[in-house]
C-alpha positions in Angstrom: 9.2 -0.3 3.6 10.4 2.2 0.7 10.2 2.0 -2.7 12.7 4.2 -5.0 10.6 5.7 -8.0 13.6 6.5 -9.9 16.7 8.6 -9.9 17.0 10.1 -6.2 13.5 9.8 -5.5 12.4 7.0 -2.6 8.9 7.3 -0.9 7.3 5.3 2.0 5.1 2.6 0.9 2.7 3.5 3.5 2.4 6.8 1.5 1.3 4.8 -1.8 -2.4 5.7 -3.4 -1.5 3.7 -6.5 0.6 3.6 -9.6 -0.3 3.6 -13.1 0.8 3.5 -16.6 1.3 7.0 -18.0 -0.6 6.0 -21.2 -3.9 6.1 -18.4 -3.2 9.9 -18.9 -4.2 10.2 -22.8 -7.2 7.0 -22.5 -9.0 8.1 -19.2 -11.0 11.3 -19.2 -10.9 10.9 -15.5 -7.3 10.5 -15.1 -6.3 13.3 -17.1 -8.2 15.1 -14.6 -7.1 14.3 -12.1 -3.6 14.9 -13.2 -4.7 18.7 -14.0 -6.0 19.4 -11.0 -2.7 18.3 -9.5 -0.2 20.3 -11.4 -2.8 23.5 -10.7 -2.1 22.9 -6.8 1.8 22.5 -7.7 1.7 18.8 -6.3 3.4 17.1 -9.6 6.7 16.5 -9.6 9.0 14.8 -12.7 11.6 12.3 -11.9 14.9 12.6 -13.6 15.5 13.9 -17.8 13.7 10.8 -19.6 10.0 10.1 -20.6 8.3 9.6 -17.7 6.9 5.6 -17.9 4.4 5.9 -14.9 2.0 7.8 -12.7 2.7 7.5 -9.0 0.1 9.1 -6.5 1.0 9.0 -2.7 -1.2 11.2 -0.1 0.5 14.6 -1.0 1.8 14.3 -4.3 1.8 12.9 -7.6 5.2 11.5 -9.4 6.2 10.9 -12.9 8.5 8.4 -13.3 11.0 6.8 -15.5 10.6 3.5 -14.1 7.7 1.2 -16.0 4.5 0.6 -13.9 5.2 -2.8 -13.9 8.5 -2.8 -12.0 7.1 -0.4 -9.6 4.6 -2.5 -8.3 7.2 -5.5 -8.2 9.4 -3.4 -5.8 6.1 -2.7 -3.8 4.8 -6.2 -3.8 1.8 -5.1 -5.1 0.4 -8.1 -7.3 -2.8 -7.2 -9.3 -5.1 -10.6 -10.5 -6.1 -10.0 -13.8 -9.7 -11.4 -14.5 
């Protein structure tokens, strides 16, 4: 299965880590980071012109996308139980 992240960009699913909200980047000490460390190896790319609305890891790189979280995870059938 693929899932498009946004203006040309389609990955595998079976290349999916996770996908977050791109607020996670400014309230996680952790995430922020991670996301460092990422764009000092050269492995973050930017989707398209707009704000970026999400964080997408896969194995080998990370994504920022224009497409909300939410949506993302609908097109990967990825359903998270809220306790």
């Amino acid at each position: 299965m693929y899932i498009h992240l946004g203006g040309e960009k389609i990955i595998r699913s079976s290349e999916l880590v996770g996908i977050f909200d791109v607020s996670i980047e400014k309230s996680s000490k952790i995430s922020k980071q991670f996301v460092m460390h990422a764009q000092q190896h050269k492995v973050v790319e930017r989707i398209g012109e707009e704000d970026p609305k999400s964080i997408v890891v896969t194995k080998s790189i990370v994504y920022y996308s224009p497409i909300s979280s939410a949506t993302l995870k609908k097109r990967a059938n990825i359903f998270v139980a809220y306790a």
